[in-house]
N, C-alpha and C positions, 0 to 999 in steps of 0.2 A: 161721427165715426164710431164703430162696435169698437169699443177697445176688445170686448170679449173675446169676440173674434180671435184676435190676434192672441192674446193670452192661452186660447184654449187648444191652437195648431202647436208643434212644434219646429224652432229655429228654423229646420229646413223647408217648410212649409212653407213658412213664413218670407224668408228671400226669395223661394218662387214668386211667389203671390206679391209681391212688391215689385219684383222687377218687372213682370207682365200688367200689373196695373199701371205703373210708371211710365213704359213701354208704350202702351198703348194710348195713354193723354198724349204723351208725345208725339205719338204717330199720328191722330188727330189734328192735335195745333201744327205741323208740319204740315200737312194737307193744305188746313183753311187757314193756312202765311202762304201758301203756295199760289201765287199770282195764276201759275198756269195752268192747274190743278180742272180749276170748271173754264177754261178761256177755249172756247171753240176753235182760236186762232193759234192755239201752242202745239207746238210740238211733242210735248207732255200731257195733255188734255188727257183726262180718263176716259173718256170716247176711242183717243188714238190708242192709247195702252194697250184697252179692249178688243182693242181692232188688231193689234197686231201680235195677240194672244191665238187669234181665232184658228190658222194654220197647225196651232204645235197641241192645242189644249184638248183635253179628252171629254171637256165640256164645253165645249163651242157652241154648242145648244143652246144653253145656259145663256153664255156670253152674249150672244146675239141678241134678245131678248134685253139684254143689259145696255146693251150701244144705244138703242131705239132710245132710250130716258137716259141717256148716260149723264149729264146735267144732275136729275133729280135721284138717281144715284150715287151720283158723287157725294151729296149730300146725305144722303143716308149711311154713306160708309162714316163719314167723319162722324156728324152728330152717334153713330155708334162705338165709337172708338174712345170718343168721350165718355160715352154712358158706361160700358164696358168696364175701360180703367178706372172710370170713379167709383162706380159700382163695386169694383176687386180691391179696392184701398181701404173704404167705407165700411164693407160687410153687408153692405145692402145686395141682396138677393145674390149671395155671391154663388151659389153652385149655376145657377142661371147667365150671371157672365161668365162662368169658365166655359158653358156650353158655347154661348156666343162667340167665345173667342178663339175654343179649339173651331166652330162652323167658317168662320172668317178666313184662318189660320189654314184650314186645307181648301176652300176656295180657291186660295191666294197661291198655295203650292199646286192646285190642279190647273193653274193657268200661268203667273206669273215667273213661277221657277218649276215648271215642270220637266223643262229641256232640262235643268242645270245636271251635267253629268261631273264628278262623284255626285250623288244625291245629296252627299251632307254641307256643301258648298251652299248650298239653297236654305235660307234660316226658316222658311216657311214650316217647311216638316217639322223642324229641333222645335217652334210654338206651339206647332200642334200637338204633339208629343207633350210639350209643359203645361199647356190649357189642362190635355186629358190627368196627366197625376195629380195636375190644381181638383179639378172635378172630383174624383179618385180619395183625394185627400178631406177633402171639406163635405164630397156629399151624403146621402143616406139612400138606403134602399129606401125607407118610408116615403113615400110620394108627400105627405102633409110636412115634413122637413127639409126634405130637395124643394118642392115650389112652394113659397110662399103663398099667405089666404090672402089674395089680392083685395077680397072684399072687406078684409078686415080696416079698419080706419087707421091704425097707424101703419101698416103695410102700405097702404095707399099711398100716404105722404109720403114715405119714405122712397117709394118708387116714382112718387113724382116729382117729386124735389130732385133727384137723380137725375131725371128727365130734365126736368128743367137746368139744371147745372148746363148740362152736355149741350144742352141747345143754347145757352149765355156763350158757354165757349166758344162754341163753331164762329158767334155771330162779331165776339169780339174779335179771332184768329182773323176773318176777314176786313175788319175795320182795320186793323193792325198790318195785313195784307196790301191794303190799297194805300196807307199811308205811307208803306214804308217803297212798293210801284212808283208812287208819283213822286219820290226823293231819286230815283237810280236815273241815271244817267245814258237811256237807252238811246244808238244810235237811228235815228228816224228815216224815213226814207229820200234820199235826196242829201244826206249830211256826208260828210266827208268820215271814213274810214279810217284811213290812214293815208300819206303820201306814199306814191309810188317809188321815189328815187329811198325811203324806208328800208322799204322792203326788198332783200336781193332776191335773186331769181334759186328758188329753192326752199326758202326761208315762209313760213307760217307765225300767222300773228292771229290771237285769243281777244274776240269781240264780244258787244252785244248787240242781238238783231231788234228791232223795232219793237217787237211784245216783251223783250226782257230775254228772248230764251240766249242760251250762250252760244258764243258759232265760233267758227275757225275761219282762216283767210288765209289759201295759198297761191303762194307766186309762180309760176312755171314758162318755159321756154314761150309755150303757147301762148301765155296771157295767165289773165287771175280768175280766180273761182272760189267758193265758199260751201260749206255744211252747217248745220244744226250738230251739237255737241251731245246731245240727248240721245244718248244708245234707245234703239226701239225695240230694243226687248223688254228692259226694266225703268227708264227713264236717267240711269246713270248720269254723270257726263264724261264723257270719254276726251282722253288725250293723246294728244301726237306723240309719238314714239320715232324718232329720230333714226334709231338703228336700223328699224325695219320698216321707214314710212309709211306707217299705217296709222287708223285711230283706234285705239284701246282704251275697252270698257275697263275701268278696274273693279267693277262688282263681280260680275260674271264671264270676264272674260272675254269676250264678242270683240272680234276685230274689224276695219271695217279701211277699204279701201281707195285713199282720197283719188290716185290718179285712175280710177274705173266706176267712178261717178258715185264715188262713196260703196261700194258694192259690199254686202258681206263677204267675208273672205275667211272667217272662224264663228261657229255660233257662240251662244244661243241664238245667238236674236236671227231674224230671217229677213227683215226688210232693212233699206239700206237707209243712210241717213238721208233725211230730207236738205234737198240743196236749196242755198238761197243764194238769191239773184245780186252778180255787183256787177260794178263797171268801173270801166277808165273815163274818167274827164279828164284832160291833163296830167298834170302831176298828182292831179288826187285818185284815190279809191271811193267810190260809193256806192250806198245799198241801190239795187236800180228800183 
C-alpha cells in the first residue's frame, strides 16, 4: 500500500477514498457469494436484472449488447470491483480507478436506478458524484501523473499484482459461494412446503424455492399460490405488507400485487414478480 498516498490528500479526501474503495471490495465479494448472481436459473441472474432494465433505461442500446454475454459480464463487473477498490485503498493507479468507478457508478444510475424518483433516493448518482471529487481530488491535468508509464517495470507489477489480487477474490467469493449453497436448506421440487391445515386462509408464509431464491406462499379462498421475493427492478427482496396486501420493495419502493398475479401496482420496477408453481397433495403444500 502507498502510505503516501494517504499522507499527502487531506482527512476529507481521505474518507471519500476509503469508503468507495471499501464499498466497492464489498460490492464485488457480495456478487461472487451471490449463488444467483451468474445462475441462469435465478431470478436475480444479471441477464434478468439486464433485462428488465431495458424498458426504463436510456441506454438500452448498450444493455442489450450486455444480455448476449451476460455470464461473461457478470464477471467482468466483479473482477472490476475488486480491482477498482484495491486499487482506491492501495494508491495503485488511483486517479484511474476513480475514473473506473465514477464509469460503473453512472452505468449503473442510467439503468439500474434511473426510474428512482426523488433522484437522490437512487445511491448510484451520490457515487458518481464521489468517484468524480475522488478524481477531482487526486488527479493532475499532466497526462504523465493522471496515467501511469504502464511500460515502466515497477508500474507493471504494481498493476498486475492489482489484477491479479481482484481475480484471487472473485475466484475465492465463489468457492465460498458454492460452499456455503450446498449447506442451505433449499426446498426441492416435489418436498413438502408446509402443511396446509398451517396455514389459514389469508395468511402467507416466507420459503425457499429450489435454486435458493426467496419466495412467499399465499393461501386464499381459491387455493394456494406463490412468487419470487426478488423485486425486478433492483434485485431487492421484498415483503408482505399486511395492511395493504401487497409485496413491498423496501430499497425503492415498488409494490407488487399478490392477488393480480404479482402485477406491478407502484414503480419503479415494471415487470411483475415471477410466480412459482405449488400444489396441494393432502395436507401438505409442495413445489410442483
Amino acid at each position: 500500500m502507498n502510505l503516501k498516498s494517504w499522507k499527502s490528500h487531506p482527512l476529507s479526501v481521505s474518507v471519500i477514498r476509503f469508503w468507495l474503495g471499501a464499498t466497492w471490495i464489498y460490492a464485488g465479494w457480495n456478487k461472487a457469494t451471490d449463488a444467483g448472481f451468474l445462475n441462469k436459473s435465478s431470478a436475480h441472474y444479471i441477464g434478468a436484472q439486464l433485462t428488465g432494465y431495458l424498458s426504463s433505461s436510456p441506454i438500452s442500446f448498450l444493455l442489450k449488447h450486455m444480455i448476449e454475454h451476460a455470464s461473461l459480464f457478470g464477471w467482468i463487473v466483479i473482477i472490476s470491483e475488486f480491482a477498482i477498490g484495491i486499487a482506491t485503498l492501495s494508491g495503485v493507479a488511483l486517479s484511474l480507478a476513480a475514473i473506473g468507478g465514477a464509469s460503473m457508478s453512472l452505468i449503473l444510475w442510467l439503468s439500474a436506478t434511473w426510474t428512482v424518483k426523488p433522484y437522490f433516493l437512487g445511491s448510484d448518482s451520490v457515487y458518481f458524484v464521489m468517484w468524480v471529487a475522488l478524481f477531482l481530488s487526486v488527479g493532475s491535468i499532466k497526462s504523465e501523473k493522471l496515467f501511469p508509464r504502464f511500460t515502466e517495470r515497477r508500474e507493471f507489477i504494481k498493476l498486475s499484482t492489482t489484477g491479479l489480487l481482484a481475480l484471487f477474490a472473485a475466484l475465492v467469493g465463489s468457492r465460498f459461494q458454492s460452499s456455503t449453497a450446498s449447506g442451505t436448506k433449499a426446498t426441492t421440487s416435489g418436498a413438502a412446503i408446509a402443511k396446509l391445515s398451517d396455514i389459514a386462509v389469508g395468511q402467507s408464509l416466507n420459503f425457499q424455492s429450489s435454486d435458493g431464491t426467496p419466495a412467499v406462499l399465499f393461501r386464499t379462498k381459491s387455493g394456494v399460490y406463490a412468487y419470487s421475493r426478488v423485486c425486478t427492478h433492483q434485485g431487492c427482496t421484498v415483503e408482505f405488507k399486511s395492511q395493504s396486501s401487497t409485496l413491498a420493495c423496501p430499497c425503492h419502493g415498488a409494490q407488487f400485487d399478490p392477488a393480480q398475479g404479482g402485477a406491478v401496482i407502484q414503480g419503479p420496477a415494471r415487470q411483475p414478480l415471477p410466480k412459482i408453481n405449488v400444489r396441494v397433495n393432502g395436507d401438505s403444500i409442495e413445489l410442483a
